[in-house]
N, C-alpha and C positions, 0 to 999 in steps of 0.2 A: 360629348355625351358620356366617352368612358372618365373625363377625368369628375362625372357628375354623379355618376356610380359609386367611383370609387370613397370619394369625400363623403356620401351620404353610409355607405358602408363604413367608413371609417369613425366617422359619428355614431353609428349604429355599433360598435364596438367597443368605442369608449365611455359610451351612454351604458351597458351592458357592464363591462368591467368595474365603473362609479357606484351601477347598482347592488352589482356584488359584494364589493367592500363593504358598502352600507348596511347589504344583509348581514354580514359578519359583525361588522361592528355593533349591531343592533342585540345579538343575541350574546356576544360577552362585552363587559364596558367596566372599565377600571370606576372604582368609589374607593370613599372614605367616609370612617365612622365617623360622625355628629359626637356622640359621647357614648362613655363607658355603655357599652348593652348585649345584651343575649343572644348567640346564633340558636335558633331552635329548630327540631327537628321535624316541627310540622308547622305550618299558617296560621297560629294562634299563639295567646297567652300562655295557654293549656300547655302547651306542648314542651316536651324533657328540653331541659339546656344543654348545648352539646359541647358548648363556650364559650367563655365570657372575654369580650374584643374592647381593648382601649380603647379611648378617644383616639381618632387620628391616624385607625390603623387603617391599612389600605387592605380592598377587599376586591373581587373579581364580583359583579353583579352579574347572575344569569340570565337566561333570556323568561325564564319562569316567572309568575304574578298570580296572586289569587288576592283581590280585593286589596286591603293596603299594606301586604306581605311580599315580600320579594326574594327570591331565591337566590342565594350569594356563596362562592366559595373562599373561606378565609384563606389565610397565608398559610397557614399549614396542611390547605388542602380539603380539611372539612368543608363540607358542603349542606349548608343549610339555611335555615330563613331570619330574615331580620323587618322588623317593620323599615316602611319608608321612610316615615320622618326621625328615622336614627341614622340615615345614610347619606349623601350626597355627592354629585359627580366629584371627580376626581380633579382636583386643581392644575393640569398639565399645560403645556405650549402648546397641545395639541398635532403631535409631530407624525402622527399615524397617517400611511398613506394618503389614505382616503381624505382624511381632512384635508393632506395638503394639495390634492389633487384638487378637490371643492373650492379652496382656498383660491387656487390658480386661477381658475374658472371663472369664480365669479368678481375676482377683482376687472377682466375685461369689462366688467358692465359696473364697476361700481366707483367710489372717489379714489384718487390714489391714496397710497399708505400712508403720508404723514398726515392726514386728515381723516384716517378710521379711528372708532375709539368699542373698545370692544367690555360689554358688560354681563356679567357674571348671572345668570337667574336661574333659582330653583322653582319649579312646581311641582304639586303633585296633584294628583284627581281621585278623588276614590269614589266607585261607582255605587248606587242604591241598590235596591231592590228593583226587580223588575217582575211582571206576572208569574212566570215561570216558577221565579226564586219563591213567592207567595204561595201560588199554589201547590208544590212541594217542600211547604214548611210546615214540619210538626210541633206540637206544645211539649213545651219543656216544661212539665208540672215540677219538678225537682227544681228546677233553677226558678221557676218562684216562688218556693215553700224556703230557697234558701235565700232570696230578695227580702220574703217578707217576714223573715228570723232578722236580720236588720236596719228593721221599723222601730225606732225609738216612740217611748211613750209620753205624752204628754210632763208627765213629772220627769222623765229622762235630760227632757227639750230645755223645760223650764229650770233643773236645776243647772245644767250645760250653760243655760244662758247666765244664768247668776255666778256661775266659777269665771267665765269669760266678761266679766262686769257688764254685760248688754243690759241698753234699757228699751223699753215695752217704747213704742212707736206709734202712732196711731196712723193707719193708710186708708184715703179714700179708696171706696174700689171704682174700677174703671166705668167708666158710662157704656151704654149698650151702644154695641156700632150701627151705624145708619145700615136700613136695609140696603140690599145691594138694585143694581136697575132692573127693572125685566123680573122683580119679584123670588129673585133666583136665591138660596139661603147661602 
C-alpha cells in the first residue's frame, strides 16, 4: 500500500514539474523572422517602428497576443510587436528540458526511433469578431471619408485599363440561387 503511495505521489510530481516547464516554455519560445519586418511599439500597422529585423534573425516570442499581433523581444533587447505571419518557430533539436522529458515519456508508448520521422508545421488562427467586440465598436467616419478619397472614377478605371492594355470582357451575371428549405432566405 506504501509502495502504492508512493509511485502515485511520484507521478504526481513529475506530472506537476512536466506542467511547469510547459507553463514556462509557453510564455517565452525562441522564433525567427520570415523576412525583413518591423518591431512595433503597439498591435497594429499604425504603430511607431522601434526596429527593423532581418530575415532570419532570432527573436524571443512573448507570451502576449492581441489578434494577429504577437509580443516578441529582439536580440537587442527591445521588446515589441511583430505580426504572426512574419515569424516562425525556431528551427532547434529541441534540446530544452521539457521537451526532452516529453520526448522520454512518450517514446514508451510510441514506435521506436528508427522508425519516427518527425515534421515541421506552422499555423496560425486569427480570431473574429465576437458580440462583445460589435457591440463596443464605434464608427470611424474619418477612416471612411479617407476609404472613400480612394475611389477611382469611372474615367480613372477606364483609362488605368487602356495603359495596362486590358480589354472590355463581357460576364454573364450569376443566376439567382435556389431558395434555401424551410423558406428560410
Amino acid at each position: 500500500m506504501i509502495r502504492l503511495a508512493r509511485k502515485a505521489l511520484g507521478c504526481a510530481v513529475m506530472a506537476l514539474g512536466l506542467a511547469a516547464a510547459g507553463a514556462a516554455q509557453a510564455q517565452e519560445e525562441a522564433a525567427t523572422v520570415k523576412r525583413a519586418s518591423e518591431l512595433r511599439d503597439a498591435p497594429a500597422d499604425t504603430g511607431r517602428t522601434l526596429a527593423t529585423l532581418d530575415a532570419d534573425s532570432a527573436v524571443t516570442r512573448l507570451g502576449d497576443r492581441q489578434g494577429p499581433w504577437v509580443k516578441v523581444k529582439a536580440p537587442a533587447g527591445t521588446v515589441g510587436w511583430m505580426h504572426m505571419f512574419d515569424i516562425a518557430p525556431a528551427t532547434s533539436s529541441g534540446s530544452n528540458a521539457a521537451t526532452g522529458a516529453m520526448r522520454g515519456l512518450t517514446s514508451l508508448f510510441s514506435k521506436p526511433a528508427s522508425q519516427k520521422t518527425t515534421t515541421s508545421t506552422s499555423t496560425i488562427g486569427i480570431r473574429g469578431l465576437d458580440a462583445e467586440d460589435i457591440s463596443r465598436s464605434q464608427p470611424d467616419a474619418a477612416a471612411v471619408s479617407r476609404m472613400e478619397a480612394l475611389r477611382a472614377t469611372e474615367a480613372d478605371a477606364r483609362q488605368f485599363a487602356k495603359q495596362a492594355s486590358l480589354a472590355t470582357a463581357h460576364v454573364d451575371p450569376l443566376p439567382e440561387p435556389a431558395p434555401a428549405p424551410g423558406g428560410q432566405p
